[in-house]
Structures are given as structure tokens and as C-alpha cells.
C-alpha positions as CSV (number, residue, x, y, z in Angstrom):
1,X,64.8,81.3,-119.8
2,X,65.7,80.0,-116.3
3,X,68.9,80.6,-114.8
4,X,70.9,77.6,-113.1
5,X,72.5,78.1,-110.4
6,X,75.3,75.7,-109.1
7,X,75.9,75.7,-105.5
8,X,79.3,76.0,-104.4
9,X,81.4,73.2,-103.9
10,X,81.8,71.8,-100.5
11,X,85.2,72.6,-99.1
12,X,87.3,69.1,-99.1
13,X,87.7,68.3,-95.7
14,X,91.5,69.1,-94.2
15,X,92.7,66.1,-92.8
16,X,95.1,67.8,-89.8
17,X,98.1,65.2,-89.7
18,X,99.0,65.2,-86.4
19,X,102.2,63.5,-84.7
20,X,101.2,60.9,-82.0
21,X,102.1,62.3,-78.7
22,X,104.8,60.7,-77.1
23,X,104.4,60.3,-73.3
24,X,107.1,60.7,-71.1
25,X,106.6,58.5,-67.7
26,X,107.5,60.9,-65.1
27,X,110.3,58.8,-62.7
28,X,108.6,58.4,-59.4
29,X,110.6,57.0,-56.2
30,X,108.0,54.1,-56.2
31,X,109.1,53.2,-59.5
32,X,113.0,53.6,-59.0
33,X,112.4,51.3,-56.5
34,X,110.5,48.8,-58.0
35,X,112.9,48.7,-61.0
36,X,115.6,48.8,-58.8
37,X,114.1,45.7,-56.7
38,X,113.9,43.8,-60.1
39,X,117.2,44.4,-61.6
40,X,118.6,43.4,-58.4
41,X,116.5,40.2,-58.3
42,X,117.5,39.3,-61.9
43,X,121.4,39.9,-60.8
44,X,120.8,37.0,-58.0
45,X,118.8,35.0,-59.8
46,X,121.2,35.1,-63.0
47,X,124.5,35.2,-60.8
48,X,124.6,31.4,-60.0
49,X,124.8,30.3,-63.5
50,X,127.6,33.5,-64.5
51,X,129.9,31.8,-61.3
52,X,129.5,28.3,-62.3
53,X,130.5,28.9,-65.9
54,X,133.1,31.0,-65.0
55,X,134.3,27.9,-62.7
56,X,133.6,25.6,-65.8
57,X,136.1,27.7,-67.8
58,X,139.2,27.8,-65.0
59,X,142.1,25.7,-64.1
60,X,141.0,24.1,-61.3
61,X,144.8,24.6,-59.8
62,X,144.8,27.8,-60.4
63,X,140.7,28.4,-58.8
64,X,141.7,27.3,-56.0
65,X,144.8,29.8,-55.7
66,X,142.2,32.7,-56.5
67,X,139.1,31.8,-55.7
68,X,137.8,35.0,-55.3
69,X,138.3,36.1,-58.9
70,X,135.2,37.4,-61.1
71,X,136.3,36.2,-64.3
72,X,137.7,32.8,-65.1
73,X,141.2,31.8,-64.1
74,X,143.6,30.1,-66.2
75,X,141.5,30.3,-68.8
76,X,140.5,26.6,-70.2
77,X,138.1,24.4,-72.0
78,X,139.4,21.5,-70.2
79,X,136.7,20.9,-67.7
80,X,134.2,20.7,-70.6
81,X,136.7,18.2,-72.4
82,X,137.1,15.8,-69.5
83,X,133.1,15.6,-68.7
84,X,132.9,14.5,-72.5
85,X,135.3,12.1,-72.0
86,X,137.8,13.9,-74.7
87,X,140.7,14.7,-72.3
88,X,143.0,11.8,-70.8
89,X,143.1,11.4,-67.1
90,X,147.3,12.8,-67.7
91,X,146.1,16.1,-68.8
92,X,143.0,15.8,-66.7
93,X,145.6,15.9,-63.3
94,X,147.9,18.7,-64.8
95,X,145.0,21.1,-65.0
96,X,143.8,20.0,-61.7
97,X,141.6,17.2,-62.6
98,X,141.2,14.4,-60.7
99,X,141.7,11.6,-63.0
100,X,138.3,10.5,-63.1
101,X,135.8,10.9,-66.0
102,X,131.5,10.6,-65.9
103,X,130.0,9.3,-68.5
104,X,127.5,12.1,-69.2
105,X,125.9,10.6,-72.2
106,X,125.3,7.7,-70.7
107,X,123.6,9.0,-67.9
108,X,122.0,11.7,-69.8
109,X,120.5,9.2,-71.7
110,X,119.1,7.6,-68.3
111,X,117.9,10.9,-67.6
112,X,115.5,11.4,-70.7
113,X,114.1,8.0,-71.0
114,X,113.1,8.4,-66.9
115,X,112.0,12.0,-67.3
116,X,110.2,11.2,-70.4
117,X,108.5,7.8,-69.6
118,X,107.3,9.4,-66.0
119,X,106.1,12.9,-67.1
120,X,104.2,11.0,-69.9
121,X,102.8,8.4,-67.4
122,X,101.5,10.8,-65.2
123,X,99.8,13.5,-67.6
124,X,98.3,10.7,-69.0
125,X,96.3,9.6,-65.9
126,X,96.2,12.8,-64.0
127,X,93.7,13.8,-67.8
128,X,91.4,11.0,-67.4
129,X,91.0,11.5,-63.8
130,X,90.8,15.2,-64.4
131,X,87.8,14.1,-67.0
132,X,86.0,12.0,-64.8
133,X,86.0,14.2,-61.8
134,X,85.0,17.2,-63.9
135,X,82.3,15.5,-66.7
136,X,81.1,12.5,-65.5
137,X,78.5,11.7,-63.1
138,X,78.9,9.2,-60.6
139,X,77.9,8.7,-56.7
140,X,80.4,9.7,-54.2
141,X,82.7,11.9,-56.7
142,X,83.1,15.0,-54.5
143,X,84.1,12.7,-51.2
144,X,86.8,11.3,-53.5
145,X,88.3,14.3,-55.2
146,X,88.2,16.0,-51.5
147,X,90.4,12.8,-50.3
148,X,92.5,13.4,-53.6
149,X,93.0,17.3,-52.3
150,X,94.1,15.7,-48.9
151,X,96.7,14.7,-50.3
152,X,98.5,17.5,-51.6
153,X,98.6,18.1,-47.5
154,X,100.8,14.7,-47.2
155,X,104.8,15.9,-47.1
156,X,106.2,13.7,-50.2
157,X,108.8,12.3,-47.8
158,X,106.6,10.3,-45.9
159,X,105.6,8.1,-48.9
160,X,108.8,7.4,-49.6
161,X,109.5,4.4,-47.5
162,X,106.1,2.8,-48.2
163,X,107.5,3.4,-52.3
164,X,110.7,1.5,-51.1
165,X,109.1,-1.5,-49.6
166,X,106.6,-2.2,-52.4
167,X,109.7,-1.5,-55.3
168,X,111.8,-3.8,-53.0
169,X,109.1,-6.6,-52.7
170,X,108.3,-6.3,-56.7
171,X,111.8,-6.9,-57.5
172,X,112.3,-3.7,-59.3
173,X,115.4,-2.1,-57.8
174,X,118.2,-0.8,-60.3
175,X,115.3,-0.7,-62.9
176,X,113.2,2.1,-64.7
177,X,110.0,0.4,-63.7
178,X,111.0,1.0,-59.8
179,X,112.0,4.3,-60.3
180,X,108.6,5.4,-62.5
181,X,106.2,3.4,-61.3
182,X,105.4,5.1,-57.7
183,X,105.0,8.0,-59.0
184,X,103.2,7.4,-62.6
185,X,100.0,6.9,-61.2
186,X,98.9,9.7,-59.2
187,X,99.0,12.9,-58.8
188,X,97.0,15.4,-56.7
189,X,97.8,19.0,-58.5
190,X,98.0,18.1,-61.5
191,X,94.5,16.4,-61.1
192,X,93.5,19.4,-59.8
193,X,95.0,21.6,-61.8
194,X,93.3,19.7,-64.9
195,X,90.1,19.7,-63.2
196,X,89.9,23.0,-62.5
197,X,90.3,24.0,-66.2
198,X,88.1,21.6,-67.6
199,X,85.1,23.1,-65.5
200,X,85.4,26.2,-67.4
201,X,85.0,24.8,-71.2
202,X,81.8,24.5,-72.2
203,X,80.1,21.2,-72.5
204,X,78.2,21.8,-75.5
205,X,80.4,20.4,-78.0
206,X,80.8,17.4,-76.2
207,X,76.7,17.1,-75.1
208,X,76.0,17.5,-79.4
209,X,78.6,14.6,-79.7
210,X,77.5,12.1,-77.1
211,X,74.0,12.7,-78.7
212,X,75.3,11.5,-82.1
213,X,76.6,8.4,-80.5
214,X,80.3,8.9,-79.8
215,X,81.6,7.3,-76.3
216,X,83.0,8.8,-73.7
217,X,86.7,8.0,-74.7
218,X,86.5,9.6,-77.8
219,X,84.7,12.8,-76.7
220,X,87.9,13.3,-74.6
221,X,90.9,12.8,-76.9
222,X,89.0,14.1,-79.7
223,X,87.3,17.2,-78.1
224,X,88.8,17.6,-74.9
225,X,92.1,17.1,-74.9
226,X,92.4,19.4,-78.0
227,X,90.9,22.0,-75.7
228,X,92.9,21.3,-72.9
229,X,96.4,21.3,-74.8
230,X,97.8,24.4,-72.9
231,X,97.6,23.2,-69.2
232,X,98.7,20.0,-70.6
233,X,101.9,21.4,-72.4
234,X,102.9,23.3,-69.2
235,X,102.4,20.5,-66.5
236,X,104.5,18.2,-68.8
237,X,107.2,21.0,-68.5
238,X,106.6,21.8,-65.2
239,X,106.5,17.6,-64.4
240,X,109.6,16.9,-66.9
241,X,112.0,19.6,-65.3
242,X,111.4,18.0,-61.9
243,X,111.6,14.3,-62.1
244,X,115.1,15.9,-64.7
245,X,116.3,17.1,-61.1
246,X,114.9,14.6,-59.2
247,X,117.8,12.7,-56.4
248,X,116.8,11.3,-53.3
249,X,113.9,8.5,-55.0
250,X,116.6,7.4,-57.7
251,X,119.6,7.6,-54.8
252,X,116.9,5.0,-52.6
253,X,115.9,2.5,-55.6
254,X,119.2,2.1,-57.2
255,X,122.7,1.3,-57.2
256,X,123.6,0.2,-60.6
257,X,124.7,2.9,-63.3
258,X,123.2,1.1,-66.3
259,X,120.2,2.7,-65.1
260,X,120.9,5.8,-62.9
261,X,119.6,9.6,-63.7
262,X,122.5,12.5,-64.4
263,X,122.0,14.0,-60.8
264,X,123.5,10.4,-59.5
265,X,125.5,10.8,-62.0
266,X,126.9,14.1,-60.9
267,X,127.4,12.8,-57.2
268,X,129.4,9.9,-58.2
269,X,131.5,12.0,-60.4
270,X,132.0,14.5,-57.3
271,X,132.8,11.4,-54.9
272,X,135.1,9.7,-57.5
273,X,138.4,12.3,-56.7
274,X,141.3,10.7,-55.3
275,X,142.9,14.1,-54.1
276,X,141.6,16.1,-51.1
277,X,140.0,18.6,-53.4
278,X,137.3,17.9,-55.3
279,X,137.5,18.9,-59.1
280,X,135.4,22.1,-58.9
281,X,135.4,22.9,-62.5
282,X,134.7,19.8,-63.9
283,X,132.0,19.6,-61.4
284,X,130.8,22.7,-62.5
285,X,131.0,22.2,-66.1
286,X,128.9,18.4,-65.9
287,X,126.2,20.4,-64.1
288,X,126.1,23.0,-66.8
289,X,126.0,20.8,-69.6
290,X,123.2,18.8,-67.1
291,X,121.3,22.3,-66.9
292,X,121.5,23.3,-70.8
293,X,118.5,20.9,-71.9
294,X,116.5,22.3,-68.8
295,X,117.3,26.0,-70.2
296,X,116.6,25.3,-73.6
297,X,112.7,24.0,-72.6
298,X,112.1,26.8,-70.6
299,X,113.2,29.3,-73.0
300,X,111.3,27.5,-75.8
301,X,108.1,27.0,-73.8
302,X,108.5,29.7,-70.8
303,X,105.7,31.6,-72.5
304,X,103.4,28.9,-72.9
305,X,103.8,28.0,-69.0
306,X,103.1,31.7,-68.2
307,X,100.5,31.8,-70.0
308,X,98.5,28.5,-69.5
309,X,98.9,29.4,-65.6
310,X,95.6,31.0,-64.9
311,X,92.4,29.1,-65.0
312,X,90.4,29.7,-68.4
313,X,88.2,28.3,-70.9
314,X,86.2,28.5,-74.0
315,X,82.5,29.8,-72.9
């Protein structure tokens, strides 16, 4: 007879639950200071926009008797109503108005089609030179990207004469084409921007393709420009908010309203007071309401331009 013997069960294993450990960040000076530095930075930066909507919101009769005031005085929505073009030029005088409207739609309108038209214009051509700098092979590419380089040197004001006389010879003043055209055809960073980042993404995707017979052309909007959609999202931002504020090249190439930008639009409105004093708060509230789409784009897409900022690629 032979005796079994079971050996003892193994002990389930204790599974200790243990809290996560919170760390408390001991408060240095350095980073009182540093903290302190920011908020203070944020306050300036953010104090602009509180004093020009508190502006927006006041009487302009009764701003000017208190200008100093932090919060808005005499409290109305009648600067908003007059840029509109909802408020008669009667009430418009009694809160301080003066008389005078700006047709904000109209030249917001102006706005978008030569913001849009120019930033599309110029990401277009600043990718295929990008592409052609960066992929293809061709004598005497380096000498000419190094001349394109020079000219992120060359101070933008001294072209702008040259721009005038060829617009002026064309017979393109008070047109879009006059105020897009100079500037849709070149330009240095974002060429080099482009070209930078297409240097990093590996080529063979595109090698495998142009081996199975696909041109040049397609290889890029169908393979590169896919890969490239980041840098490309954030210079047509970066691109659409400045040509937005653009004001001296559409001040030189035009004079006619049918086809003038909101920041000409602003000065005229500014220029247009009969009185002594120029209506502050409806100034302030047309620049506000010429500001929101800029906010709104940069709070949509801010990430993606913070982001899409630093060189990178697919390896």
C-alpha cells in the first residue's frame, strides 16, 4: 500500500494595494519667479483686448469724461450696433458717435477673398518649389535655393515700390489681382520652411512609386503632400493671419472701397468723424469684431501650429 502524499498548497500571492504617492513640488524661489514672470506676461499680453472691449462697451461721451476707469462706462451696446450698421447716425451722435457708419461686411468680405486667394496662391507654389529643391535633381539647385535664402535678408519694404510700378503698368490698381499677385508667387520661408521638412521624410515610398510608373506630379500630391499636411496647415495660418492684417501694400494699390481689406476699412472709419474726437468705442468695437475671426483660427488650430513648428519626419 503506498501512501500519497499531497504537497501543500502554494500560498496565493498577496497582492499589497498600495496608494500612488502623491508628490508635493517643493516651492523654490526659481520657480515663484518663473511663475510669477508668466502670469505677469499673460496679464500684458491679455490686457489689450480686456481695455479695448471694455472701450467697445462705453459711451463714448461718457469715456472721454473718465477715461481712466477699469470697467466700462455708461454701459452700452451701441458701439457694436453702429459698426453693424443697426443704429441711426441720431442715436449714433447722442451716445457720442460720430455719425458715420463702416460697412464691416462689406469689407470683411474684401478681407476673406484677399486673405484666402493669397495664402492659397502662395502655399501652393512655395510646395512645389519646396519639392523640387528637396527631391529632384537638377544642375545648379544649391546656387539657387542659396539666392532664394538671400532673400529672406532683403527688408520687405524695399520691394515695395518695384510691386507698385509693375501693378501700376499692368493696370491692376483698385483690383484683387494687384493686391495678390506680388506677393503669390514667392516666398523665401515658407520655401524653406517646406524644404526643410521634406528632407526628413523618407523617400522610399515615393522611390517604389516612381518605379511603378507614376510621374513626378502625382508622387507629390498623392504621397507628399499627405505627408507634409502639418507644416502646410500652419504656414496657411501663419500666412492667412498676416495678409488678414496686412495695411501699407493694400493702402499703396488702392483707393476704391469695392475692393479694399477691413484694416482700410478701419482707417477710413477712424478718419470719417466730423467732431474733434474721434469715436473711440466704435473704433474699438470694429477692431474687435475685425480681430474675432483671427481668435477663433488660432484657438481652433493654435495646437496644430505649435506643434508642426519643429522640423520632423517619418524615417
Amino acid at each position: 500500500m503506498t501512501a500519497t502524499t499531497t504537497a501543500p498548497a502554494a500560498p496565493a500571492p498577496t497582492v499589497a494595494a498600495r496608494a500612488p504617492r502623491r508628490r508635493h513640488r517643493t516651492i523654490t524661489a526659481g520657480r515663484s519667479v518663473a511663475w510669477i514672470y508668466l502670469i505677469v506676461i499673460v496679464l500684458i499680453t491679455i490686457f489689450p483686448f480686456y481695455w479695448m472691449l471694455r472701450s467697445a462697451l462705453s459711451n463714448n461721451y461718457a469715456m472721454i469724461a473718465n477715461p481712466s476707469s477699469p470697467l466700462p462706462v455708461g454701459f452700452t451696446f451701441g458701439p457694436f450696433l453702429r459698426v453693424l450698421g443697426l443704429e441711426d447716425s441720431q442715436e449714433s451722435i447722442a451716445q457720442g458717435g460720430s455719425g458715420a457708419t463702416v460697412q464691416i461686411l462689406h469689407y470683411l468680405v474684401n478681407s476673406i477673398i484677399y486673405a484666402t486667394i493669397s495664402t492659397a496662391l502662395i502655399v501652393f507654389f512655395s510646395l512645389i518649389a519646396a519639392y523640387a529643391f528637396s527631391r529632384l535633381e537638377w544642375r545648379g539647385r544649391e546656387v539657387v535655393f542659396s539666392v532664394f535664402l538671400a532673400a529672406l535678408m532683403v527688408p520687405g519694404i524695399l520691394t515695395l515700390l518695384p510691386n507698385f510700378v509693375l501693378i501700376k503698368e499692368l493696370g491692376l490698381l483698385n483690383t484683387f489681382a494687384g493686391m495678390i499677385l506680388p506677393g503669390a508667387l514667392f516666398s523665401a520661408f515658407n520655401i524653406f520652411f517646406l524644404r526643410q521638412f521634406m528632407l526628413g521624410l523618407s523617400t522610399e515610398i515615393e522611390e517604389a512609386a516612381l518605379i511603378d510608373g507614376a510621374g513626378k506630379l502625382r508622387v507629390l500630391f498623392r504621397l507628399t503632400l499627405p505627408m507634409t499636411s502639418g507644416p502646410i496647415i500652419t504656414l496657411s495660418i501663419l500666412g492667412f493671419i498676416g495678409i488678414w492684417n496686412d495695411y501699407f501694400w493694400p493702402l499703396l494699390v488702392t483707393t476704391d472701397s469695392t475692393v479694399q481689406p477691413l484694416t482700410l476699412g478701419l482707417a477710413v472709419f477712424k478718419q470719417s468723424s466730423p467732431q474733434t474726437q474721434p469715436d473711440w468705442a466704435g473704433l474699438m468695437a470694429a477692431t474687435l469684431v475685425a480681430a474675432l475671426p483671427m481668435l477663433i483660427l488660432f484657438m481652433v488650430f493654435g495646437k496644430r501650429i505649435v506643434n508642426s513648428i519643429g522640423f520632423s519626419g517619418l524615417k
